[in-house]
PDB file as gemmi writes it, atoms N, CA and C in Angstrom:
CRYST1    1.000    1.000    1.000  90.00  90.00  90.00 P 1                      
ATOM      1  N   UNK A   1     -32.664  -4.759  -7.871  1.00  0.00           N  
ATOM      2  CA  UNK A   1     -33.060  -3.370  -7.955  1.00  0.00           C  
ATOM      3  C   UNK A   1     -34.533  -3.311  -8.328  1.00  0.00           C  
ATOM      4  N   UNK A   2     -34.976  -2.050  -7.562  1.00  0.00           N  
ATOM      5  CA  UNK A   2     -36.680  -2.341  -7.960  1.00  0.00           C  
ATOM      6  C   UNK A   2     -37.333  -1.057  -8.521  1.00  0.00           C  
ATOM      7  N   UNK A   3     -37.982  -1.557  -9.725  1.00  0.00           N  
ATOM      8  CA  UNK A   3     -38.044  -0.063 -10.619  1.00  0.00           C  
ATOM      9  C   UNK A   3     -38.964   1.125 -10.381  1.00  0.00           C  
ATOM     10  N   UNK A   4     -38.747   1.933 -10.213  1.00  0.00           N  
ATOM     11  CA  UNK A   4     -40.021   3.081  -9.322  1.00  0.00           C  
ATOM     12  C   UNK A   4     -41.658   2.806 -10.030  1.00  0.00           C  
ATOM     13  N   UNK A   5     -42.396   2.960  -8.794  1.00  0.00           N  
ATOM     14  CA  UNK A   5     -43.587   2.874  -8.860  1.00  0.00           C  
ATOM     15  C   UNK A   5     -44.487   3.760 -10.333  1.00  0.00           C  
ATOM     16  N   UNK A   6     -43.876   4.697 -10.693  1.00  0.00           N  
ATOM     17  CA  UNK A   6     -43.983   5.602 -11.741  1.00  0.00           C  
ATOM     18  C   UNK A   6     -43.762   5.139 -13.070  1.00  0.00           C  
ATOM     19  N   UNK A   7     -43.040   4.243 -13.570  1.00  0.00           N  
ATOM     20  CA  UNK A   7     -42.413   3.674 -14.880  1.00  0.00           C  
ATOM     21  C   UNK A   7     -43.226   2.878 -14.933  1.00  0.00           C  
ATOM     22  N   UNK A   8     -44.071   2.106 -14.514  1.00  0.00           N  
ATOM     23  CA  UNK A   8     -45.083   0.897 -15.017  1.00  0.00           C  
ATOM     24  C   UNK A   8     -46.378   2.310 -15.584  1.00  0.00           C  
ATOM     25  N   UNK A   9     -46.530   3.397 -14.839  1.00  0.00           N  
ATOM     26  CA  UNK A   9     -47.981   4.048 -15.503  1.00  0.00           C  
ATOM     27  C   UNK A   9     -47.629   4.932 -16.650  1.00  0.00           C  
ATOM     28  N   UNK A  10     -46.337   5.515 -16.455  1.00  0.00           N  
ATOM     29  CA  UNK A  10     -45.499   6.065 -18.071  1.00  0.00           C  
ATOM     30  C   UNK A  10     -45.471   5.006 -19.143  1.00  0.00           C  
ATOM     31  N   UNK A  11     -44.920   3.775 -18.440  1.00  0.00           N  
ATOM     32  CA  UNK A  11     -45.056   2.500 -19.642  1.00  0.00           C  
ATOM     33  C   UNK A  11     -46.148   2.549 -20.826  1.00  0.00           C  
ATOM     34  N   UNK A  12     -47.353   2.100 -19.689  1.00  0.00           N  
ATOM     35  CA  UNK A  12     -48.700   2.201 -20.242  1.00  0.00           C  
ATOM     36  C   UNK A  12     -49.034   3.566 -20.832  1.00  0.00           C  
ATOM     37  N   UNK A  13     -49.080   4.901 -20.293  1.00  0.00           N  
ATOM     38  CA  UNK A  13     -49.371   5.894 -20.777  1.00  0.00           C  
ATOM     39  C   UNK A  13     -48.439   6.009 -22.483  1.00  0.00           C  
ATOM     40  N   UNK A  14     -47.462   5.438 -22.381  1.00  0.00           N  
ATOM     41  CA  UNK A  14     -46.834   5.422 -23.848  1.00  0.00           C  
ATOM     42  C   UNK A  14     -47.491   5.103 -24.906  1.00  0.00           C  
ATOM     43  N   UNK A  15     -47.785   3.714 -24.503  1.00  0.00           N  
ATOM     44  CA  UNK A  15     -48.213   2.401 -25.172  1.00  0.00           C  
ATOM     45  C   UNK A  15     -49.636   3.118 -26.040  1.00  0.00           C  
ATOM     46  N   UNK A  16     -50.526   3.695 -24.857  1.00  0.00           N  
ATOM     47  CA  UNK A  16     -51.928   3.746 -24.908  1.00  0.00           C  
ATOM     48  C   UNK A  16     -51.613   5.376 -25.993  1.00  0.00           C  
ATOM     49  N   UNK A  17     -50.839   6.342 -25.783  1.00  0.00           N  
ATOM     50  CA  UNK A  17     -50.711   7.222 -26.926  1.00  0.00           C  
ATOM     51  C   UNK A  17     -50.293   6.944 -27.813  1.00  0.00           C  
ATOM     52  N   UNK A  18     -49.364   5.740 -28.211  1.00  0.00           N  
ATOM     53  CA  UNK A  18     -48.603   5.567 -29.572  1.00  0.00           C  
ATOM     54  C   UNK A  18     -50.110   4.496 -30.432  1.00  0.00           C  
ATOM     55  N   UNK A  19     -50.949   3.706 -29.972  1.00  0.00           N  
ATOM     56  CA  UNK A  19     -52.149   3.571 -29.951  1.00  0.00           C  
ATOM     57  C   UNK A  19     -53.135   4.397 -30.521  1.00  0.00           C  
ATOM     58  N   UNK A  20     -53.100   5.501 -29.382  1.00  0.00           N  
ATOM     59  CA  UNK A  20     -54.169   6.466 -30.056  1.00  0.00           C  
ATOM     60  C   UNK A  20     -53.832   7.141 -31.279  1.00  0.00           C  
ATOM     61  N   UNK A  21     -52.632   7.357 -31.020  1.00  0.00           N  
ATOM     62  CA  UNK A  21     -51.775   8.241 -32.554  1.00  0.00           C  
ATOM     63  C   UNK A  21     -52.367   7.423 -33.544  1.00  0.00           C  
ATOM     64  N   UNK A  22     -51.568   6.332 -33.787  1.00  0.00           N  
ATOM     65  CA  UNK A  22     -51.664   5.365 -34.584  1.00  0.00           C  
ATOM     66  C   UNK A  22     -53.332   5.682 -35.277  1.00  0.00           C  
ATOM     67  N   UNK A  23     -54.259   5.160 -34.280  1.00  0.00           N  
ATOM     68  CA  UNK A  23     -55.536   5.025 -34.735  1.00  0.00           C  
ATOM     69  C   UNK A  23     -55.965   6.538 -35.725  1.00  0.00           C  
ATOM     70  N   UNK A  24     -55.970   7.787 -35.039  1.00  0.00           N  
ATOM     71  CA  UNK A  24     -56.380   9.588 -35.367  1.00  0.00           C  
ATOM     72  C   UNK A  24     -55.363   9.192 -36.642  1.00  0.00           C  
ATOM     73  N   UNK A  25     -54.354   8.919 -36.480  1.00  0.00           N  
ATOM     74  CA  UNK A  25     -53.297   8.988 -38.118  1.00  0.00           C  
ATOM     75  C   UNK A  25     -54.214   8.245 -39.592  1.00  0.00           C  
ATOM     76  N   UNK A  26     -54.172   7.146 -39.305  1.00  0.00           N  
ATOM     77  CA  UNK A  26     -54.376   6.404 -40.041  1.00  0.00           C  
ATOM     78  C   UNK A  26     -56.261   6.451 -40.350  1.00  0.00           C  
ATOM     79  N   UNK A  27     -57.277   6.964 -39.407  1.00  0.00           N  
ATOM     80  CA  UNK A  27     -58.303   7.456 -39.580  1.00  0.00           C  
ATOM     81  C   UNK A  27     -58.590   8.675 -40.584  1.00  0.00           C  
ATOM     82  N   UNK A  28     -58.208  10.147 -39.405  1.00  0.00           N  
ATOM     83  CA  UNK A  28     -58.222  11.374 -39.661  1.00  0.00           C  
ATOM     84  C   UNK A  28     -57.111  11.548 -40.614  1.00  0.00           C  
ATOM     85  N   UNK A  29     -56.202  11.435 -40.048  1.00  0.00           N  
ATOM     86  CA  UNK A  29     -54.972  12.260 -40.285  1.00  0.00           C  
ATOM     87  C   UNK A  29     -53.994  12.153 -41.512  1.00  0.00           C  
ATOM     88  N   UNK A  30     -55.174  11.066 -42.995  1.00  0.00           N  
ATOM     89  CA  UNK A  30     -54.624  10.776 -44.268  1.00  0.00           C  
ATOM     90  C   UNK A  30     -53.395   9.616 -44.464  1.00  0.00           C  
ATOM     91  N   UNK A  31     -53.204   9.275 -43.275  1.00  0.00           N  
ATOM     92  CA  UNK A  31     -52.206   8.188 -43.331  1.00  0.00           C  
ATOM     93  C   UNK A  31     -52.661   6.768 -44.305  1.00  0.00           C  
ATOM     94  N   UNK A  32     -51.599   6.328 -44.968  1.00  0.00           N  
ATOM     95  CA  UNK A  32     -51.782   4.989 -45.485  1.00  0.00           C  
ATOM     96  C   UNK A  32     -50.287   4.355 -45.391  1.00  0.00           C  
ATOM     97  N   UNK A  33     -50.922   2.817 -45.624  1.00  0.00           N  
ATOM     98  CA  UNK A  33     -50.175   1.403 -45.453  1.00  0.00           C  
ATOM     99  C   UNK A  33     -49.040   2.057 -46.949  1.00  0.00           C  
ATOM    100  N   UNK A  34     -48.092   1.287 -47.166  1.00  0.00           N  
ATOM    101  CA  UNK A  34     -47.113   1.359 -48.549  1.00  0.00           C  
ATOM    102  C   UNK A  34     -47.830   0.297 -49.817  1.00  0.00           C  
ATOM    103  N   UNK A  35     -49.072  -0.472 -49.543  1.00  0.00           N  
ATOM    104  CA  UNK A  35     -49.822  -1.345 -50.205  1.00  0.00           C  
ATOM    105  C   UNK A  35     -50.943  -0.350 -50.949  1.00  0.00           C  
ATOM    106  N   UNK A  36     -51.379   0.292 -49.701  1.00  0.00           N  
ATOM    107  CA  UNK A  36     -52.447   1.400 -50.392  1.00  0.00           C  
ATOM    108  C   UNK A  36     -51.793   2.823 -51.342  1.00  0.00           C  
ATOM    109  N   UNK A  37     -50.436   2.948 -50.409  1.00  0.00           N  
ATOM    110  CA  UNK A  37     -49.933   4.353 -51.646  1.00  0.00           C  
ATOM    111  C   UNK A  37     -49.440   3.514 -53.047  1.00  0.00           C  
ATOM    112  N   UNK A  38     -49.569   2.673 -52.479  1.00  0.00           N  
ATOM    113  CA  UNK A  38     -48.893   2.136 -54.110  1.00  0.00           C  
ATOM    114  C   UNK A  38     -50.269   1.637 -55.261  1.00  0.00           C  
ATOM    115  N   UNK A  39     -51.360   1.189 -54.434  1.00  0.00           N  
ATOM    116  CA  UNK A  39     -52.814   1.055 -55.745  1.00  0.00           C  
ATOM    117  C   UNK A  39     -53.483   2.288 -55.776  1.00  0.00           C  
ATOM    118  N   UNK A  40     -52.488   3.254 -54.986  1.00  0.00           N  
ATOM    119  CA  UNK A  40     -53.512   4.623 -55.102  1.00  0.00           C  
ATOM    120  C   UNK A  40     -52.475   5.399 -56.080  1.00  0.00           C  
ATOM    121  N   UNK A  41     -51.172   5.331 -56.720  1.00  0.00           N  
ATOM    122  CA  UNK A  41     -50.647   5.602 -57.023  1.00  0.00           C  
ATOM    123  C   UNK A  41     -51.024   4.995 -58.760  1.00  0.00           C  
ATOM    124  N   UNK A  42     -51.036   3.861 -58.677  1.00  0.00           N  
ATOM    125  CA  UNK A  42     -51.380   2.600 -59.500  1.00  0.00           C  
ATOM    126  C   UNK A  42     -52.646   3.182 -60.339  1.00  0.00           C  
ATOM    127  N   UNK A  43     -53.752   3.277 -59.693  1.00  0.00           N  
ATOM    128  CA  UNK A  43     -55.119   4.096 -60.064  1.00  0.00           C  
ATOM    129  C   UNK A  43     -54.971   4.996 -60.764  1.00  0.00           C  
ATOM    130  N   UNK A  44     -54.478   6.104 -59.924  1.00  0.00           N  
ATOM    131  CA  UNK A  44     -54.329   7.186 -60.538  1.00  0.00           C  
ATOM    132  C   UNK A  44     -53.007   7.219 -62.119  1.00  0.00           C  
ATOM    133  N   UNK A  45     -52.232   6.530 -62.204  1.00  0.00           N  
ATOM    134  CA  UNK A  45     -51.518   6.423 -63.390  1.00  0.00           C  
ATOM    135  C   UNK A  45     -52.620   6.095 -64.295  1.00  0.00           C  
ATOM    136  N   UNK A  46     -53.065   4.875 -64.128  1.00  0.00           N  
ATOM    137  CA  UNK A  46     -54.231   4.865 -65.263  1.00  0.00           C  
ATOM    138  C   UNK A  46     -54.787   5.617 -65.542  1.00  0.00           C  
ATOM    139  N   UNK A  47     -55.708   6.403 -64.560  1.00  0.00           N  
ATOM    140  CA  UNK A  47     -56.902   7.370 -65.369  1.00  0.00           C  
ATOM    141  C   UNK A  47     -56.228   8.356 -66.193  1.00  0.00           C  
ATOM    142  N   UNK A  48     -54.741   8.691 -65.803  1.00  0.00           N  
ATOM    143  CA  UNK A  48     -54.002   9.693 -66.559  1.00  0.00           C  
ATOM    144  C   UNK A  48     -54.167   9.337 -67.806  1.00  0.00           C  
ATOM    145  N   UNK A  49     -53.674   8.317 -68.044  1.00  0.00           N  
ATOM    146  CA  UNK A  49     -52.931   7.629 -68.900  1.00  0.00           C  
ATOM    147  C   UNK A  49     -54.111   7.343 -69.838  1.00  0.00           C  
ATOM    148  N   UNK A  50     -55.314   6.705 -69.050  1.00  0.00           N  
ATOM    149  CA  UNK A  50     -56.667   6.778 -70.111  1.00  0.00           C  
ATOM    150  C   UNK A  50     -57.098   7.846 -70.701  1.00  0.00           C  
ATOM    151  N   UNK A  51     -57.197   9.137 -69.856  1.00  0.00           N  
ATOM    152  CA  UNK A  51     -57.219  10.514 -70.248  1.00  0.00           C  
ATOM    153  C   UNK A  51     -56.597  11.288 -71.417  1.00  0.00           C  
ATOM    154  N   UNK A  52     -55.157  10.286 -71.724  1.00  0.00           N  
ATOM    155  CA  UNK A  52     -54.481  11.000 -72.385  1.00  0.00           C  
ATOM    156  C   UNK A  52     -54.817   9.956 -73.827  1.00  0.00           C  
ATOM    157  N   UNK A  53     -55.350   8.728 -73.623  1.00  0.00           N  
ATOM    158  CA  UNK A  53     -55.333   8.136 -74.829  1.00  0.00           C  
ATOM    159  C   UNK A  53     -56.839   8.159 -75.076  1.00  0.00           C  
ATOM    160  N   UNK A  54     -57.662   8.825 -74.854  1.00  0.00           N  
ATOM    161  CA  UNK A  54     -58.728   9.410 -75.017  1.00  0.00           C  
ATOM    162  C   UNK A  54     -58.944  10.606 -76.204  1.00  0.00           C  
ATOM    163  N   UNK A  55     -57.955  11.466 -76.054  1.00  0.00           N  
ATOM    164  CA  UNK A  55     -57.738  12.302 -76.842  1.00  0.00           C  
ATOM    165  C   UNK A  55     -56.800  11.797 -78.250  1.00  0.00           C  
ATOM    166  N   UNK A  56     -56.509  10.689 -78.233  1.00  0.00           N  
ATOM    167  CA  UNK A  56     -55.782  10.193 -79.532  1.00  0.00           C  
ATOM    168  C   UNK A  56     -57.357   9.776 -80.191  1.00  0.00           C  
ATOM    169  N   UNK A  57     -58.113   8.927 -79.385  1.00  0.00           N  
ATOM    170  CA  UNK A  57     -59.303   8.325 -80.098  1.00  0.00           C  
ATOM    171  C   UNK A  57     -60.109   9.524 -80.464  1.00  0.00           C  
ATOM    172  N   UNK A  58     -60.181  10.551 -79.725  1.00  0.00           N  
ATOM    173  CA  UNK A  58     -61.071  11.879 -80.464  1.00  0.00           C  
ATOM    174  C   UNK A  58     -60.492  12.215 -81.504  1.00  0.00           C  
ATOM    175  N   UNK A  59     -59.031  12.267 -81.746  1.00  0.00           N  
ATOM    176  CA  UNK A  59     -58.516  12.647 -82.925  1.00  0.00           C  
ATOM    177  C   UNK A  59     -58.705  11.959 -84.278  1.00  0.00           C  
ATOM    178  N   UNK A  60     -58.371  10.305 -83.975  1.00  0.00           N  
ATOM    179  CA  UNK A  60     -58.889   9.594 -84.475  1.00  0.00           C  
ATOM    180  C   UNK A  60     -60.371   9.075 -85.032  1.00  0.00           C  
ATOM    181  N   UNK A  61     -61.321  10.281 -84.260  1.00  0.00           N  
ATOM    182  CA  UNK A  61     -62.483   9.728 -84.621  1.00  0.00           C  
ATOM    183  C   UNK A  61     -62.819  11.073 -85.794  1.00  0.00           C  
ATOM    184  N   UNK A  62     -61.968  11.854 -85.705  1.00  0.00           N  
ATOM    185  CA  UNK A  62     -62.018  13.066 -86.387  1.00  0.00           C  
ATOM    186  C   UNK A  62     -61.651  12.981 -87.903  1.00  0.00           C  
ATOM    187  N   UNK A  63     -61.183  12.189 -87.928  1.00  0.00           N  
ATOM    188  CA  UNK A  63     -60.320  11.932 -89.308  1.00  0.00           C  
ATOM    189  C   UNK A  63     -61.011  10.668 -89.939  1.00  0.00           C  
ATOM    190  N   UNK A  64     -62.380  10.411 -89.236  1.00  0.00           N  
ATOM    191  CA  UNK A  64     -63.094   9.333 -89.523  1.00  0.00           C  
ATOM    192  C   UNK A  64     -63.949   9.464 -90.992  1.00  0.00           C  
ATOM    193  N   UNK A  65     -63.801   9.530 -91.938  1.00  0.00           N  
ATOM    194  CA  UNK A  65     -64.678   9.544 -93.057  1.00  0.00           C  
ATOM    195  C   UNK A  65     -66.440   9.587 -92.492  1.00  0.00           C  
ATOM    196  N   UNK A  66     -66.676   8.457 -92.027  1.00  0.00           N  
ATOM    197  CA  UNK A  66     -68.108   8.225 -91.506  1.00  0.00           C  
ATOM    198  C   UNK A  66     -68.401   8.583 -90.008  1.00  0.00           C  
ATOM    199  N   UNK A  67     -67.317   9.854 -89.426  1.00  0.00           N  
ATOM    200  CA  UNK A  67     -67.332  10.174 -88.111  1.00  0.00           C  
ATOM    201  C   UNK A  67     -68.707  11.000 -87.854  1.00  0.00           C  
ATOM    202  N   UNK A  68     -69.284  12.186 -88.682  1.00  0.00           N  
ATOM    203  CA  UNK A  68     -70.640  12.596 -88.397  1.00  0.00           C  
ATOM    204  C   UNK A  68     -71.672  11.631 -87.999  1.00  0.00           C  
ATOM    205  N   UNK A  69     -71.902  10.270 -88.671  1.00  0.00           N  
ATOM    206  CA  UNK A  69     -72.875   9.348 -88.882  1.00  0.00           C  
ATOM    207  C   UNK A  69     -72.944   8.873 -87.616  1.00  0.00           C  
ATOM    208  N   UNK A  70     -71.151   8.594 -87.273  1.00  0.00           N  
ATOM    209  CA  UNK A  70     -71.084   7.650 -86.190  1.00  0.00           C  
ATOM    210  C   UNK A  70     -71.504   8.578 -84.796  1.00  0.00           C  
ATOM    211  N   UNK A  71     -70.287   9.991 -84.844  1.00  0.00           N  
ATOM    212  CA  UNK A  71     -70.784  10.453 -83.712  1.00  0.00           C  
ATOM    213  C   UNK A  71     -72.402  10.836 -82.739  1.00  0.00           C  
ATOM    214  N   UNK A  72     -72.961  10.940 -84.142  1.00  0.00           N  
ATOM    215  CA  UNK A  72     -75.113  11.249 -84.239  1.00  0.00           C  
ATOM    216  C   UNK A  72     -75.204   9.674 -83.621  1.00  0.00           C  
ATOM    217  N   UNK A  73     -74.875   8.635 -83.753  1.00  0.00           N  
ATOM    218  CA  UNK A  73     -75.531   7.772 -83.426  1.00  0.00           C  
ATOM    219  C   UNK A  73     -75.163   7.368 -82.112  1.00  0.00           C  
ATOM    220  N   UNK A  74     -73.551   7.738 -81.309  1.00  0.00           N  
ATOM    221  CA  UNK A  74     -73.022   8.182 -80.596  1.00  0.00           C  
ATOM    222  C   UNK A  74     -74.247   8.808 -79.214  1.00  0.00           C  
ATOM    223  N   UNK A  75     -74.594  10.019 -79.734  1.00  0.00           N  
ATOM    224  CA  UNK A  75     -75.080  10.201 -79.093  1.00  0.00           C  
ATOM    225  C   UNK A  75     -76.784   9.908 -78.474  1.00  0.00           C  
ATOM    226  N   UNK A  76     -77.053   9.013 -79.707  1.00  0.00           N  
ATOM    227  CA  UNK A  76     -78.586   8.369 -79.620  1.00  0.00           C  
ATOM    228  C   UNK A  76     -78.651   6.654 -78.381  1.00  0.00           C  
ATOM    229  N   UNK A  77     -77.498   6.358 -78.073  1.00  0.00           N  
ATOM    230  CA  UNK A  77     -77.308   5.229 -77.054  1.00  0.00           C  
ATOM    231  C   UNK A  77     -77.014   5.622 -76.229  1.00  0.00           C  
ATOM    232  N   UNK A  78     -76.878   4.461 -75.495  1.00  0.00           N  
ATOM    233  CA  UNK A  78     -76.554   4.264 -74.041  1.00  0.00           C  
ATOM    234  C   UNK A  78     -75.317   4.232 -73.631  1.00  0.00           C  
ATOM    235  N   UNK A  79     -74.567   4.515 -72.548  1.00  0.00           N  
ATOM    236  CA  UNK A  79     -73.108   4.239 -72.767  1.00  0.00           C  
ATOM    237  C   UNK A  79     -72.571   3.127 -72.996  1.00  0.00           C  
ATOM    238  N   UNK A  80     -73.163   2.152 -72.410  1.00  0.00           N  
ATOM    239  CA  UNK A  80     -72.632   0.617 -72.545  1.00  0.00           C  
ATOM    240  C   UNK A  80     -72.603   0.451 -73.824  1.00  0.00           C  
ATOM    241  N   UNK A  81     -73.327   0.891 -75.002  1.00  0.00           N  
ATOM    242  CA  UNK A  81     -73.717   0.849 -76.158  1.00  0.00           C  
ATOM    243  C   UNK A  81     -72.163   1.363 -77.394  1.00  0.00           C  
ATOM    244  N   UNK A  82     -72.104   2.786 -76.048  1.00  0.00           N  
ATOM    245  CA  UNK A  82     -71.180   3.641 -76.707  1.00  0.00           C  
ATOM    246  C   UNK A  82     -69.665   3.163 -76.991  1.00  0.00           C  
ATOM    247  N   UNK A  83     -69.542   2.207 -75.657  1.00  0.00           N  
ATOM    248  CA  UNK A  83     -68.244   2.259 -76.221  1.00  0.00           C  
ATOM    249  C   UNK A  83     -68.125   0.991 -76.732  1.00  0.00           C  
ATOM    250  N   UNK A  84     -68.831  -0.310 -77.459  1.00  0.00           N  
ATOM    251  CA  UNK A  84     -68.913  -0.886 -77.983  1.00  0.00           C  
ATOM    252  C   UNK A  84     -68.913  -0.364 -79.949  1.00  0.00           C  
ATOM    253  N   UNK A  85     -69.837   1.003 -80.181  1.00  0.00           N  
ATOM    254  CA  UNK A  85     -70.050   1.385 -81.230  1.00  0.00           C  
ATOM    255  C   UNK A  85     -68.016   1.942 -81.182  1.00  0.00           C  
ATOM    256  N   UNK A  86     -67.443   3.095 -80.178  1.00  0.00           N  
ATOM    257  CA  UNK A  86     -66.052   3.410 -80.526  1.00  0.00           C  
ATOM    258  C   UNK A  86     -65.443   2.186 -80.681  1.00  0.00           C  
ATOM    259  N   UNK A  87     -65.324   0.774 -80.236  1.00  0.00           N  
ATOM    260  CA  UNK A  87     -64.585   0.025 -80.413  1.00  0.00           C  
ATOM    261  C   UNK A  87     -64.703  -0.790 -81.858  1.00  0.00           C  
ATOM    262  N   UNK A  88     -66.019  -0.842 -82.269  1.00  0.00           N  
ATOM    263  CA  UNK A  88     -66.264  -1.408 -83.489  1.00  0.00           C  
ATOM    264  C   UNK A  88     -65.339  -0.091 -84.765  1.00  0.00           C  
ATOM    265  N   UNK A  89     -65.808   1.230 -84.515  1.00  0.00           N  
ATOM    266  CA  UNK A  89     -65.026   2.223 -85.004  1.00  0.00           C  
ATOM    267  C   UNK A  89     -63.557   2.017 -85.419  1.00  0.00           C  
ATOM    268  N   UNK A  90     -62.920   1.371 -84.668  1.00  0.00           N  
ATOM    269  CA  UNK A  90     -61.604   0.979 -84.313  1.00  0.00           C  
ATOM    270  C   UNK A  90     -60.954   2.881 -84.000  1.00  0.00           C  
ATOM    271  N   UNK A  91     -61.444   3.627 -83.548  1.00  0.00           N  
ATOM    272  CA  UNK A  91     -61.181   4.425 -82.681  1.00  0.00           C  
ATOM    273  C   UNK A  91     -60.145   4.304 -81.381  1.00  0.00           C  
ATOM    274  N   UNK A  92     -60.742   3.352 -80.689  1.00  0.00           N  
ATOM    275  CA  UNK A  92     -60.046   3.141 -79.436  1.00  0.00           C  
ATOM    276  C   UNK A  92     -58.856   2.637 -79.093  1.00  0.00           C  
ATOM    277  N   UNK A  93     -58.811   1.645 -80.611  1.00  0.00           N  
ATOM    278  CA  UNK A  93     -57.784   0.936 -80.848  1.00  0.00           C  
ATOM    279  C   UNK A  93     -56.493   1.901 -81.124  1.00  0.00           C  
ATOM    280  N   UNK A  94     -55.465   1.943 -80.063  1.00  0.00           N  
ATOM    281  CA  UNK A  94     -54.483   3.126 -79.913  1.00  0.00           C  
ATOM    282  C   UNK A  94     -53.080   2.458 -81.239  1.00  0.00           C  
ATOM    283  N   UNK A  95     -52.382   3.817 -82.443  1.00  0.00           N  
ATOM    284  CA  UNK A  95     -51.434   2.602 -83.330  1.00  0.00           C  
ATOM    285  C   UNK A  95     -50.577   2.206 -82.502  1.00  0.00           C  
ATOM    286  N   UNK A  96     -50.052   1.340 -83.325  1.00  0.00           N  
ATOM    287  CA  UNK A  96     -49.228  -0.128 -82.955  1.00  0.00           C  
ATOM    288  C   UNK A  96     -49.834  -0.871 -82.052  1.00  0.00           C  
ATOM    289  N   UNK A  97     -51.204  -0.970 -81.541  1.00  0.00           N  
ATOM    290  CA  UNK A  97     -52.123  -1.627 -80.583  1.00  0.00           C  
ATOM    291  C   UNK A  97     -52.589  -2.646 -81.602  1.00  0.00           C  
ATOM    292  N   UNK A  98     -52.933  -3.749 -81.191  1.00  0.00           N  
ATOM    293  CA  UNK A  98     -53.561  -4.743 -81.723  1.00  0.00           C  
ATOM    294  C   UNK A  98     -54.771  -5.073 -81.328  1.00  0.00           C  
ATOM    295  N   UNK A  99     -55.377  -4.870 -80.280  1.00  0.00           N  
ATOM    296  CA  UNK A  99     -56.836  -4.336 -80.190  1.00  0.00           C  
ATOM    297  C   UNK A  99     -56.875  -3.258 -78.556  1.00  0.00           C  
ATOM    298  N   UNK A 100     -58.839  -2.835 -78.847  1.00  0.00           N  
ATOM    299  CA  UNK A 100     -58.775  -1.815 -78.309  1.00  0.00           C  
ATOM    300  C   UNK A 100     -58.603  -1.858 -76.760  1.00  0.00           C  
ATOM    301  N   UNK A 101     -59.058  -0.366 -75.903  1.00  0.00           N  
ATOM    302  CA  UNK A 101     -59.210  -0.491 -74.449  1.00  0.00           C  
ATOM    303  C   UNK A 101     -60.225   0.102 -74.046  1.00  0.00           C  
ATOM    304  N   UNK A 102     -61.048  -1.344 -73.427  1.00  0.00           N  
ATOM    305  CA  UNK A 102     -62.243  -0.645 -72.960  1.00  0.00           C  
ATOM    306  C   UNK A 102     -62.532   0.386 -72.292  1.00  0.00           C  
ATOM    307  N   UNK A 103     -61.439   0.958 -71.405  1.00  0.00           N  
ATOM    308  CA  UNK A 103     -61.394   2.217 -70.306  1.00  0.00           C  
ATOM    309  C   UNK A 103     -61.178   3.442 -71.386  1.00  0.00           C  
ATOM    310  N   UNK A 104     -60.567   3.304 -72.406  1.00  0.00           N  
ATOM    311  CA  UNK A 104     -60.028   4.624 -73.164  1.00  0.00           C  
ATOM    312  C   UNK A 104     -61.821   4.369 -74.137  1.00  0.00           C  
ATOM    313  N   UNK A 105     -61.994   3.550 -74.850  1.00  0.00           N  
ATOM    314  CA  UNK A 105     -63.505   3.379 -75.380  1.00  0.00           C  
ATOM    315  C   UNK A 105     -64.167   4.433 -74.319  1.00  0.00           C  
ATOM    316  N   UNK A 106     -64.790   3.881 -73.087  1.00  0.00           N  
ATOM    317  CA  UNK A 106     -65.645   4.667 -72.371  1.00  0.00           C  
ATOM    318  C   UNK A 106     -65.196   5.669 -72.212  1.00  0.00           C  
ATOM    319  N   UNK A 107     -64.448   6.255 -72.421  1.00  0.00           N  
ATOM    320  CA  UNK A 107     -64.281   8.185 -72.117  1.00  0.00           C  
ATOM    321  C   UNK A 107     -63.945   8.843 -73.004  1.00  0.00           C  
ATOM    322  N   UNK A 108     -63.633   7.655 -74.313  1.00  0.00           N  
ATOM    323  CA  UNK A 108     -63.593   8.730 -75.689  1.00  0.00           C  
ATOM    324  C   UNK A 108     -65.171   8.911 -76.418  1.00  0.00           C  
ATOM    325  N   UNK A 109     -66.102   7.346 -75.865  1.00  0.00           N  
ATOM    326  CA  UNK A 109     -67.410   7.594 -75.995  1.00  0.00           C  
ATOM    327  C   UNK A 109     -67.685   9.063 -75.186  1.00  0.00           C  
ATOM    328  N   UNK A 110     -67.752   8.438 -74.387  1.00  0.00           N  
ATOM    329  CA  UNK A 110     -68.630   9.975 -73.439  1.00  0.00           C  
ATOM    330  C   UNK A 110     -67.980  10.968 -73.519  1.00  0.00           C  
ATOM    331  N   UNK A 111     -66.921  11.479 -74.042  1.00  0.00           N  
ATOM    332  CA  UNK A 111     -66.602  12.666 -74.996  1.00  0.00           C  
ATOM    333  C   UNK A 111     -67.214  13.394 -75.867  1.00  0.00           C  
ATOM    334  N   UNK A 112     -67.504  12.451 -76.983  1.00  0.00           N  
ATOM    335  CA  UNK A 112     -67.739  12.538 -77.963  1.00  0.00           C  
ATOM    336  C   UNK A 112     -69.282  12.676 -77.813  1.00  0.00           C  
ATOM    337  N   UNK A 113     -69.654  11.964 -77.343  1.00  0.00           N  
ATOM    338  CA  UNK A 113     -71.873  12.065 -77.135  1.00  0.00           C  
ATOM    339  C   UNK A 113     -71.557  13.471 -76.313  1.00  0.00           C  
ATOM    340  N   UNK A 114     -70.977  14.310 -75.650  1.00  0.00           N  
ATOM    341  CA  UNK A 114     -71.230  15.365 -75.277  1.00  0.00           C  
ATOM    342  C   UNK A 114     -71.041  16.196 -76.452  1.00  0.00           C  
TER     343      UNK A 114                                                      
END                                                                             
């Protein structure tokens, strides 16, 4: 049996749209791999999660006896500076933590210098 002349250019015409889809999807059209929703998922838990232990170290820096001194000097550095000064603070250091986190340091610094 011999297959109509028509089914070999539908073939291809398939092929070449499931192709183009593919490409506009995964370009334009916001598509991702299950590798990427998952470190984009991954990412974003952290910054939450830094965000939220950010505000323990502001609290914590609040209840600081020598927190005026520190925060003034806070804002006289650099950031790299800054969150070295919150970590020496032991600010950053979240309780029951045994030491601090540099990601929650840098955004409870630059909190706080604002």
């Amino acid at each position: 049996m011999k297959a109509p002349e028509w089914l070999g250019t539908a073939i291809k015409g398939g092929i070449a749209g499931a192709v183009a889809l593919a490409i506009i999807g995964f370009a334009w059209g916001g598509w991702v791999t299950g590798g990427s929703a998952r470190r984009m998922a991954s990412d974003k838990a952290h910054a939450d999660v830094t965000a939220a232990l950010a505000l323990v170290c502001i609290e914590q820096a609040k209840r600081d006896p020598d927190a005026a001194a520190r925060i003034a000097e806070l804002k006289t550095v650099s950031s790299w500076s800054r969150i070295d000064l919150v970590i020496k603070a032991g600010w950053a250091t979240m309780p029951g933590a045994s030491e601090a986190s540099r990601d929650v340091a840098t955004a409870c610094g630059d909190k706080l210098a604002t």
